[in-house]
Structure formats: C-alpha cells, structure tokens
C-alpha positions as CSV (number, residue, x, y, z in Angstrom):
1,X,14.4,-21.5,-11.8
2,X,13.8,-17.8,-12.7
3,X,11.6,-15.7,-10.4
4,X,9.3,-12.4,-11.1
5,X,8.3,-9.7,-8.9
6,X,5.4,-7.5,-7.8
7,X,5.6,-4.8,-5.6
8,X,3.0,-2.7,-4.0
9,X,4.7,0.7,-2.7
10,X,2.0,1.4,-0.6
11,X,0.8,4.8,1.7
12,X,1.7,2.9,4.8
13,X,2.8,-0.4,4.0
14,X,5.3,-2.2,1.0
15,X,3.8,-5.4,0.1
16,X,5.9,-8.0,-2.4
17,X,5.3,-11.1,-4.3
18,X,7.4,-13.7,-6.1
19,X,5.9,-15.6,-8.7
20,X,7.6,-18.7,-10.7
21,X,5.7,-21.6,-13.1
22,X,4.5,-23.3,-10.2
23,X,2.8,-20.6,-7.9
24,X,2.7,-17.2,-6.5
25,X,3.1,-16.5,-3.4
26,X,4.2,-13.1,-0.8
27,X,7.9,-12.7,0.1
28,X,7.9,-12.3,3.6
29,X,9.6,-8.5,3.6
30,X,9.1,-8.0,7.6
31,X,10.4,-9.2,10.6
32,X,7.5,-10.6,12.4
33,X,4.9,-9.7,9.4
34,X,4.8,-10.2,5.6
35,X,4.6,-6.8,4.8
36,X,6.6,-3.8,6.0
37,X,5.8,0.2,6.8
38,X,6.3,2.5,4.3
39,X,8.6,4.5,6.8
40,X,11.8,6.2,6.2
41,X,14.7,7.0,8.9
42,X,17.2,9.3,8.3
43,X,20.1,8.2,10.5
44,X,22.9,10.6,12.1
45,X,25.3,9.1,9.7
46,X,23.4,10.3,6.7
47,X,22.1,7.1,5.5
48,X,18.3,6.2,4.9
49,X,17.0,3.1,6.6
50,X,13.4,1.9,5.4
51,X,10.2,-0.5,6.8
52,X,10.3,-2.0,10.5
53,X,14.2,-0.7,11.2
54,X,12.9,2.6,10.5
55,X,9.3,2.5,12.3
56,X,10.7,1.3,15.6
57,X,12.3,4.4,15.3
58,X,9.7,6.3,15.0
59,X,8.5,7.4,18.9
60,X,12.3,8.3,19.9
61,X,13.1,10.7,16.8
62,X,10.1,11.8,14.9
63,X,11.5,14.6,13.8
64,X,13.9,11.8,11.2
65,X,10.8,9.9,10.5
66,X,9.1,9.9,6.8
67,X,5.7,8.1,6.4
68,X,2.7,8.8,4.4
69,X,5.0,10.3,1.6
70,X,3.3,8.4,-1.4
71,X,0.3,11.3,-1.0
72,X,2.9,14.1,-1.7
73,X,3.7,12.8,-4.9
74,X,3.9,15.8,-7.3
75,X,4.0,18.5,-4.5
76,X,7.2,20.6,-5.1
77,X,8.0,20.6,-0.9
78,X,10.0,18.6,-0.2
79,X,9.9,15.9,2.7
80,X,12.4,17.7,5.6
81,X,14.1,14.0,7.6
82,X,16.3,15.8,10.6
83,X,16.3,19.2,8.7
84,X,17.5,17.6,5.3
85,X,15.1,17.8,2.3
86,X,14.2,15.1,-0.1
87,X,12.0,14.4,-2.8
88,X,9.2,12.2,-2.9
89,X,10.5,9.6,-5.7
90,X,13.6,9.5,-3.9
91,X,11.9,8.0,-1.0
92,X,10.0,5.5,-3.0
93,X,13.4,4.8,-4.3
94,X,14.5,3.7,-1.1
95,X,11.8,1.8,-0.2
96,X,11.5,-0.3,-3.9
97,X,15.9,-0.4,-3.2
98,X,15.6,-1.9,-0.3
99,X,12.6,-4.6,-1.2
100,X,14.7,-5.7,-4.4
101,X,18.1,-6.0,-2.7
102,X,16.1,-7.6,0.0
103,X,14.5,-10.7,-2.3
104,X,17.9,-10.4,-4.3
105,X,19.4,-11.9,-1.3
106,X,16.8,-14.3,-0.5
107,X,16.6,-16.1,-3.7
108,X,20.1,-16.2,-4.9
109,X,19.8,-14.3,-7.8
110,X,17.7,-11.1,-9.6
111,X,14.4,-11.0,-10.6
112,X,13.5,-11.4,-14.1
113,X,11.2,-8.8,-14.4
114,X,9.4,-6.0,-11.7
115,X,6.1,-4.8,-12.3
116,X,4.8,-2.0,-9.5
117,X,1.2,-0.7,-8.9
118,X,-0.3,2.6,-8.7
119,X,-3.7,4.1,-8.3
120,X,-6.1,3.9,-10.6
121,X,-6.7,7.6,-10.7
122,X,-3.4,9.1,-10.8
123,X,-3.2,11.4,-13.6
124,X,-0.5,11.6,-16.6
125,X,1.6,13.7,-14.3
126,X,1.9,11.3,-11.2
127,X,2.9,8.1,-13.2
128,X,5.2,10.2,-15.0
129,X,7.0,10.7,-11.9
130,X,6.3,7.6,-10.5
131,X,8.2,6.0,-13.1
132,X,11.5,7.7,-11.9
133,X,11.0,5.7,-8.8
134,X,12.7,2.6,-10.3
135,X,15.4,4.6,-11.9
136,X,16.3,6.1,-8.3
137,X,16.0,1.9,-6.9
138,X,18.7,1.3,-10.1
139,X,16.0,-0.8,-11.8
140,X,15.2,0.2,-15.9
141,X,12.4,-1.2,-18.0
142,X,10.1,-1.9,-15.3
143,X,6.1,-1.9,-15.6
144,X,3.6,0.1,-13.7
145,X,-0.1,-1.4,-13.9
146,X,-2.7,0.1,-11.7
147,X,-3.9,-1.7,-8.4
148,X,-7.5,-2.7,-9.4
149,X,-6.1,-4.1,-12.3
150,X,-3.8,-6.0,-9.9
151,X,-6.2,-7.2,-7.7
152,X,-8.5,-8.4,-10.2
153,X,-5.5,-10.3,-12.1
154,X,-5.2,-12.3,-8.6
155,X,-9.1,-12.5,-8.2
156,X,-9.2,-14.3,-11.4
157,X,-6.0,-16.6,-10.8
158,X,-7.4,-17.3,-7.5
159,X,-11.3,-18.0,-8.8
160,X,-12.7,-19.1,-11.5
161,X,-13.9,-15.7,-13.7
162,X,-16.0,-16.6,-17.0
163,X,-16.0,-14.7,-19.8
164,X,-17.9,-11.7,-20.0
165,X,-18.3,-11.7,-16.2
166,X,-17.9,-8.1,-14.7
167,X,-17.0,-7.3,-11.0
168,X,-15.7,-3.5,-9.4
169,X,-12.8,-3.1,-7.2
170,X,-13.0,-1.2,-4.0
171,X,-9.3,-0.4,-3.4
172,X,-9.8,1.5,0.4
173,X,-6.0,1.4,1.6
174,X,-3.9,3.2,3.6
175,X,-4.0,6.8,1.6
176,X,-6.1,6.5,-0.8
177,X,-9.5,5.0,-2.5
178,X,-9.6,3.4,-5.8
179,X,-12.9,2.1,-7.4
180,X,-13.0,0.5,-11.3
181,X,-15.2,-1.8,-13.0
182,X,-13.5,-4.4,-15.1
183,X,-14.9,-7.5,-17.2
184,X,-13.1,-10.8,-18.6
185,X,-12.8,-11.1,-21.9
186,X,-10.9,-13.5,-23.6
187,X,-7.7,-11.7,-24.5
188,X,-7.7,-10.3,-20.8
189,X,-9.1,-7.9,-18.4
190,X,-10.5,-4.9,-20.0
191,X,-11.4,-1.7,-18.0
192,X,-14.9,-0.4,-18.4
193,X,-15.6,3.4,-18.1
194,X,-13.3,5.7,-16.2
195,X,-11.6,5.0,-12.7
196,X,-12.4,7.2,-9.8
197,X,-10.9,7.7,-6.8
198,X,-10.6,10.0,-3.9
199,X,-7.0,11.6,-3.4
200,X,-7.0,11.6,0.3
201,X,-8.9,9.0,1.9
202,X,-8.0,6.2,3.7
203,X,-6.6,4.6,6.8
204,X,-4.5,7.2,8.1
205,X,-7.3,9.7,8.0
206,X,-9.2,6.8,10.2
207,X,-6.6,7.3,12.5
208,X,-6.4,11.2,12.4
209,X,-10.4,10.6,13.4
210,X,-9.6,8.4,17.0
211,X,-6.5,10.3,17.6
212,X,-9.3,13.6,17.5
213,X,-11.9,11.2,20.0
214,X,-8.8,11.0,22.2
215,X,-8.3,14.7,22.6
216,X,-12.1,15.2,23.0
217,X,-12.1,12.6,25.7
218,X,-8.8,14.0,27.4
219,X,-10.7,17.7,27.2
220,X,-8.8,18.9,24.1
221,X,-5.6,18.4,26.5
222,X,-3.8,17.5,22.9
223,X,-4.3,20.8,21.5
224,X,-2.3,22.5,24.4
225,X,0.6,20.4,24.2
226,X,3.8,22.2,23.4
227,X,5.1,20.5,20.3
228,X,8.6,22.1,20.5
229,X,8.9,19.7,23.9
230,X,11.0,16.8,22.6
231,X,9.7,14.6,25.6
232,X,5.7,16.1,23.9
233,X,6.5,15.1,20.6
234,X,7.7,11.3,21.5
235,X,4.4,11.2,23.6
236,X,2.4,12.1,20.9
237,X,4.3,9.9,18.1
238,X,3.1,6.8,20.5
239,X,0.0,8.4,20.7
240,X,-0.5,7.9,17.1
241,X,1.1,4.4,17.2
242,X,-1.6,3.2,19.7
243,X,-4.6,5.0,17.3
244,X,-3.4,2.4,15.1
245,X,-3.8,-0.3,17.0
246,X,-6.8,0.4,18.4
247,X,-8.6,0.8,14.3
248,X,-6.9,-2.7,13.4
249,X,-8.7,-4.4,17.0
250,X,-11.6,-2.7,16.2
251,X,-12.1,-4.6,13.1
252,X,-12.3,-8.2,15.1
253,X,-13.2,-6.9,18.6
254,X,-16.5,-4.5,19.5
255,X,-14.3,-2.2,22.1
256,X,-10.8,-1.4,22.7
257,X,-8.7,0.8,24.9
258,X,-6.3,3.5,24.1
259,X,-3.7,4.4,26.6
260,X,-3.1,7.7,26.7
261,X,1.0,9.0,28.1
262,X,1.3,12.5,28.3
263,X,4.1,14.5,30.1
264,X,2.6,14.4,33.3
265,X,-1.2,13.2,32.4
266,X,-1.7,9.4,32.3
267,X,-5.2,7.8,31.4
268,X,-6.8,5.8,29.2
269,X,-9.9,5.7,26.5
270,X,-12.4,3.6,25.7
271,X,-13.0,3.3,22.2
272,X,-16.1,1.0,20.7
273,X,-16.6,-0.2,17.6
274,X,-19.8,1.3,17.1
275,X,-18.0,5.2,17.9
276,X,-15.5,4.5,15.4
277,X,-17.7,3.2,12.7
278,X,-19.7,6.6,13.8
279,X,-16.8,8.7,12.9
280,X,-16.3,7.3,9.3
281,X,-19.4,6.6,8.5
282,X,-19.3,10.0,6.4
283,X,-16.2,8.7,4.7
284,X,-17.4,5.4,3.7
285,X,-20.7,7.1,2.1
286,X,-18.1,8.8,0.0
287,X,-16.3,6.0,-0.9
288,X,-19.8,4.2,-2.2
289,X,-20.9,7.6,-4.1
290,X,-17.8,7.1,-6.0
291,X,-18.0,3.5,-6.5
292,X,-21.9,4.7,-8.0
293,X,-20.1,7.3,-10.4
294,X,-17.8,4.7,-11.5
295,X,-20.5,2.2,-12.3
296,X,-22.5,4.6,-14.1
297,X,-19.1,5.5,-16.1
298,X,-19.1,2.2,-17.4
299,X,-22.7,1.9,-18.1
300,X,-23.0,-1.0,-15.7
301,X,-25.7,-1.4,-12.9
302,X,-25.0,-2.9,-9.8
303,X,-27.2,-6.1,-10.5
304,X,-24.6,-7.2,-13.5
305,X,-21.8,-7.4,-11.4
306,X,-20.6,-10.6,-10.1
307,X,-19.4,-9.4,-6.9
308,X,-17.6,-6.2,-5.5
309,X,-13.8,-6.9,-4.9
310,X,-12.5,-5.6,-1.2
311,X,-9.1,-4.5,-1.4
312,X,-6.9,-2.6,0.9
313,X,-6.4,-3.0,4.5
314,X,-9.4,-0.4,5.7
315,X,-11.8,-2.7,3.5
316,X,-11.7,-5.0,6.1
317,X,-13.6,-2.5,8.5
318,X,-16.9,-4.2,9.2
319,X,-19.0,-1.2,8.0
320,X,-17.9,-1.0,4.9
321,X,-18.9,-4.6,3.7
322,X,-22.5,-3.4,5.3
323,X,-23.0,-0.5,3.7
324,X,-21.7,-1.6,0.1
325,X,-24.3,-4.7,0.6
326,X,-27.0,-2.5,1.5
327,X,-26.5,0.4,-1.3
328,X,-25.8,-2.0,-4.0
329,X,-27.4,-5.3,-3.1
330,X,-24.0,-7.5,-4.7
331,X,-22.1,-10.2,-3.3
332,X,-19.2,-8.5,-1.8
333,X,-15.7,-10.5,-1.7
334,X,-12.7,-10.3,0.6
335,X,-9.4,-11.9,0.5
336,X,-8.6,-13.5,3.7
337,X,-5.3,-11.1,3.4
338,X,-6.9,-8.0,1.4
339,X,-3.5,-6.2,2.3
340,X,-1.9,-8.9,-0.3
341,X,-4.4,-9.1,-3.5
342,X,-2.3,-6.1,-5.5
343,X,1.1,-7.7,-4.8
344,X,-0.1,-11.4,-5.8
345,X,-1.3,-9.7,-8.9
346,X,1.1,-7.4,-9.5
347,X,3.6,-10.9,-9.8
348,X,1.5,-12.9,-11.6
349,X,1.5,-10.0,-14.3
350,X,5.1,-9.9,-14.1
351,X,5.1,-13.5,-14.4
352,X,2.6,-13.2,-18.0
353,X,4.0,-10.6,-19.1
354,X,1.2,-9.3,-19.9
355,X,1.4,-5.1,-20.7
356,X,-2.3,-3.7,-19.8
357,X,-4.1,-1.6,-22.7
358,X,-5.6,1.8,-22.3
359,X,-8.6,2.3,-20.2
360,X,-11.3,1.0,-22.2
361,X,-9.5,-1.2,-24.6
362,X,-8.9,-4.7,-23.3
363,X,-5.4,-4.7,-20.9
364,X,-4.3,-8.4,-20.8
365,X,-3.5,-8.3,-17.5
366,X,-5.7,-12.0,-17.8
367,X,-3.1,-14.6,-16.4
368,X,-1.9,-16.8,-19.1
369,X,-3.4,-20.1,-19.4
370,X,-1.8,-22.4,-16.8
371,X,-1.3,-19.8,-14.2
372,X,0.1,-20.8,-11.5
373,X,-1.3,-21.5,-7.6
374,X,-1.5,-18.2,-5.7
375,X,-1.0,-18.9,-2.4
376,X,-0.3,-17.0,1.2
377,X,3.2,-19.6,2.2
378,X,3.5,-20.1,5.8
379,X,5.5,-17.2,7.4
380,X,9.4,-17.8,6.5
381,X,10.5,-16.1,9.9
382,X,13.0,-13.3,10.3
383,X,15.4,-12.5,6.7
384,X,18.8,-11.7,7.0
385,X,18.9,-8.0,7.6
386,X,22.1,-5.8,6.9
387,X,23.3,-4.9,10.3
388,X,23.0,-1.3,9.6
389,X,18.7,-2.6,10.3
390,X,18.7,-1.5,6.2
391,X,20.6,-0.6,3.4
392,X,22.5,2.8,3.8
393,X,21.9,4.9,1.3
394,X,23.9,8.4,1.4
395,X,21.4,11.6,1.8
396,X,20.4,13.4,-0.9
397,X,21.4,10.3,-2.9
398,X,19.4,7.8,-2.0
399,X,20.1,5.3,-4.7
400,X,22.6,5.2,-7.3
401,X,20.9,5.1,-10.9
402,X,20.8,2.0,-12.9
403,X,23.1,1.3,-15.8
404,X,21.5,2.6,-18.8
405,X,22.4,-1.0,-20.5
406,X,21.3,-2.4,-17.2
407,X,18.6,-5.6,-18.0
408,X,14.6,-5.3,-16.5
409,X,14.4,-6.0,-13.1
410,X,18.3,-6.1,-12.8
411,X,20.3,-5.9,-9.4
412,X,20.3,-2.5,-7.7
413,X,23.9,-1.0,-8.2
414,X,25.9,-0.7,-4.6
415,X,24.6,2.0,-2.8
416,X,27.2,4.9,-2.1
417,X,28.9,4.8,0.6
C-alpha cells in the first residue's frame, strides 16, 4: 500500500506524518520523541548531520551548531557552521533530506506525494525560496500549503466541522505566530480575510526572556562572561538548554529550578510560573491584537466563531488559553499534541490531494469524503539511524538536486560523498 507525507520544517523542531486509506498518523522521526530539533552539525569531515545527532552536539561545539535558521530565510548572510558559510534553503534541504530518506527506509519504499507547510504570512518572496528547499532534499513537484490551513485540515478530519462553521488558528510555535480565520464550505476550507502574523515571536524568544531572569538573578554575571572562552561558551550553550527545559515544566508544574554552571560560579534559580507568564505577558497581548486584526480582516466577530484553534508548542503555555478566553469570550481548543496538528494535516492534504486556492477563494484543503482516522500511534521506539548519527552530506553541497524527470515525492538521490 502507497503512503503520503507531510512535513512541518519547523523553527526548532521537524515534525512528519504518513497518511494511507486507513489513517494518519506521526512517523516517529526521533529517538526517544516523535519529533526531532531543527538543528544542524557541521562535522570535521565536512558532512551535515541534522535533528537529535546534531543537538547532542550542541553544548561541546556550538560554534558547528545551526538552529533557529528557518527565521533567516531571505537574509543574504549566510549561516557560518565552524567558519563555513551556508545558505538558508540549503539547511532546510538537509533537514526535509534527511526526514525523507529517513521514512524511505522505514516503509520500504517512497512516498507518493510530499506536501510541506509554511507560515501563513510569508510573503511572495519567502515561498519563492522556500520552494527550492525540496529541490536541494532532491524532491520535484512538491506542494507547500500554509500551517493554519494544515491544522485546520486535521481539526476537521479529527472533529466533526459543519458547513458554514468558521473557527481562527492561533499558530504560536517555535519562531513565529500565525493567526487566520477559515470557514467550511462544501468544496473545502476557504480562507477569510488576510493572514497576520508576527515575524519574530515565539518560543525561543520565551527562552531569550528566562535566560535574561537568570542573569538578573546571577547579578548580570552573564553579561561579563568572556565569550571567546571555549570552556564560556559550552557553559552558556547548556545554559540555554536548561532555559528550555525550565519553559516546557513550567507549562504542567507552578515552579521550576534552573541550574546555573559557570566557569567557576555554580548556583541555581528559582523560576515560577507566575514570573514567567509575567515576562510574556507583553508578547501574548500581541499575539491576541493580531488575532483581533485578523478577525476584523475577515469581517468576522469573535462570537461567530466556533472555537479558536491552539497550535504550536508555546500555545500550550497556560496564559495564553486565559487571556484568548478572556479577550474574546470563545471556546478555545487544543490538541492533546499541538506540536503535531500541521504535520497530521499537512498528510492528510497530501493524501487528498487537495491544492489550496488563493486567500479568499475556497482552498480544498477539506479532506475528501472518507478521510481516514488521524491518530497519535504509540511510540515505535528508536529507527535505524545511519551510523554516521545522520546522512552525510558534503559542505556547501548539502544535497544533490533531483532528477529533473524525477516523479513527486521521489527518493532523494545518494548524497555526495
């Protein structure tokens, strides 16, 4: 049985998604975790490694480390890994290589077709570029649809969505924030008004905020730190790590602790929940602003909507849900797995084949009738990694390109050795 694919090339995580005629469901793309960091590693050899092989290397060389790229997309720097320069689409291209060659080997044969997400605000030039990302991955004849659109294709495969109903999607993930008003028609999801968004907001700027509590704590002893101290910078890189881990506790637990290692300087910080929602509580207002323009775009008030769709890992920040509630008075709604919503979707589009329309004109990104199940399978447990921890991919090359008589969603070429 044939298979299709959805990827979510995420700011700080790659999310995936096989779907077939009985049911979608995530491909496990991680070790230990369904999805896997958007993180490149540049090894001494020359050769890219992507996700969890890269990100462990992350505290001992963060000077080979790339994460975060996806926001540079369309800035002419370049990303230096170990003093060599590379593109942004060339990264992507390593990450989407590595997921396809990845499921490739897990199900015994290519996908039949790939459909990727993007934000909903990215302009002409972005998705230009972003479609050379599958070129570089040596897939032609993909689709791009955006990440509301996505979500709500899972939303409605997942839940029963009546005609004419209309619901908005707050996308708040890892880089950016996405928020779109869509209604169900019967020839498929049509956009209403104009999607907003705000270019750099999200999860790691959470984290930038408790890694900035932590030097206020310690005194400011962060800003003094000699960054050209190798031993300093691998401090800091686990620094960051733990910032991280202390914003995902924060969202089950009221309190955490952040231990702090600096050369010579051990101690550690207590961080609340009610401090950190402090801290973003200016960000979130944003966030909900926007969501208002978007709504007003579309000529909708907040009363017609069925419910507010949560996606995006930072949506599942207690505050958020609050303050949405109490600016808009709707039913909010969050996937048990928020992370996964764009992937799922993303596959069951691939699955219809369904090509969305312009905004404003309907987009069929509806699920065709008898969509299949979409369901989170039970965790797989580790996939056959190369040894090399990822596929090597020579520097500056990063992917061979596609056959130009290559089919959609073909088998990445052989990387170059």
């Amino acid at each position: 049985m044939g298979y299709h694919l959805g990827v979510d090339l995420g700011t700080t995580f790659v999310a995936a998604a096989v779907a077939n005629e009985s049911r979608v469901e995530m491909f496990t793309l991680g070790d230990r975790t369904v999805v896997t960091p958007a993180v490149v590693y540049l090894r001494e050899d020359g050769t890219l490694v992507s996700g969890e092989a890269a990100a462990r290397r992350a505290v001992s060389s963060p000077d080979r480390i790339g994460r975060e790229f996806k926001r540079r997309l369309g800035d002419p720097t370049p990303v230096i890994l170990g003093g060599t320069p590379y593109v942004v689409t060339d990264l992507l291209g390593s990450l989407l290589y590595d997921v396809v060659t990845r499921v490739t080997e897990t199900e015994g044969a290519k996908p039949d077709s790939v459909v990727l997400t993007h934000p909903a605000n990215w302009g002409p030039f972005r998705r230009e570029l972003f479609d050379e990302v599958p070129q570089v991955a040596g897939l032609t004849a993909t689709r791009t649809v955006t990440e509301p659109e996505a979500a709500a294709a899972h939303y409605a495969a997942s839940r029963h969505l009546a005609d004419g109903e209309i619901i908005a999607v707050y996308d708040l993930g890892g880089g950016t924030f996405d928020a779109t008003v869509l209604r169900k028609n019967p020839g498929g999801i049509e956009i209403l008004g104009v999607p907003e968004g705000i270019e750099r907001l999200g999860g790691v700027d959470f984290d930038e905020s408790i890694l900035s509590f932590v030097n206020y704590a310690a005194g400011g002893a962060l800003s003094e730190l000699d960054m050209s101290d190798a031993q300093t910078a691998v401090a800091l890189a686990r620094l960051r790590q733990d910032c991280v881990t202390a914003k995902e506790a924060l969202s089950a637990d009221t309190e955490t602790t952040i231990p702090v290692f600096l050369p010579h300087h051990h101690f550690d910080v207590r961080l609340t929940r009610a401090e950190f929602e402090d801290m973003i509580r200016a960000p979130i207002e944003s966030t909900i602003g926007t969501l208002t323009k978007t709504l007003r775009s579309a000529q909708v008030e907040p009363e017609q909507l069925s419910a507010v769709l949560l996606v995006g890992g930072s949506s599942r920040i207690p505050r958020v849900t609050r303050m949405i509630s109490e600016e808009l008075g709707c039913p909010t709604v969050v996937d048990a797995h928020p992370k996964y919503a764009v992937a799922l979707g993303a596959a069951a589009l691939a699955l219809a084949g369904a090509v969305p329309a312009p905004a404003g004109a309907p987009s069929g990104a509806q699920p065709r009738s008898g969509t299949p199940d979409v369901a989170i399978p039970a965790q797989r447990g580790p996939e056959p990694v190369p040894p090399s921890g990822g596929v090597p991919v020579a520097a500056g090359a990063v992917a061979a390109p596609g056959r130009a008589d290559a089919p959609a969603g073909s088998q990445p070429p052989p990387p170059p050795r």
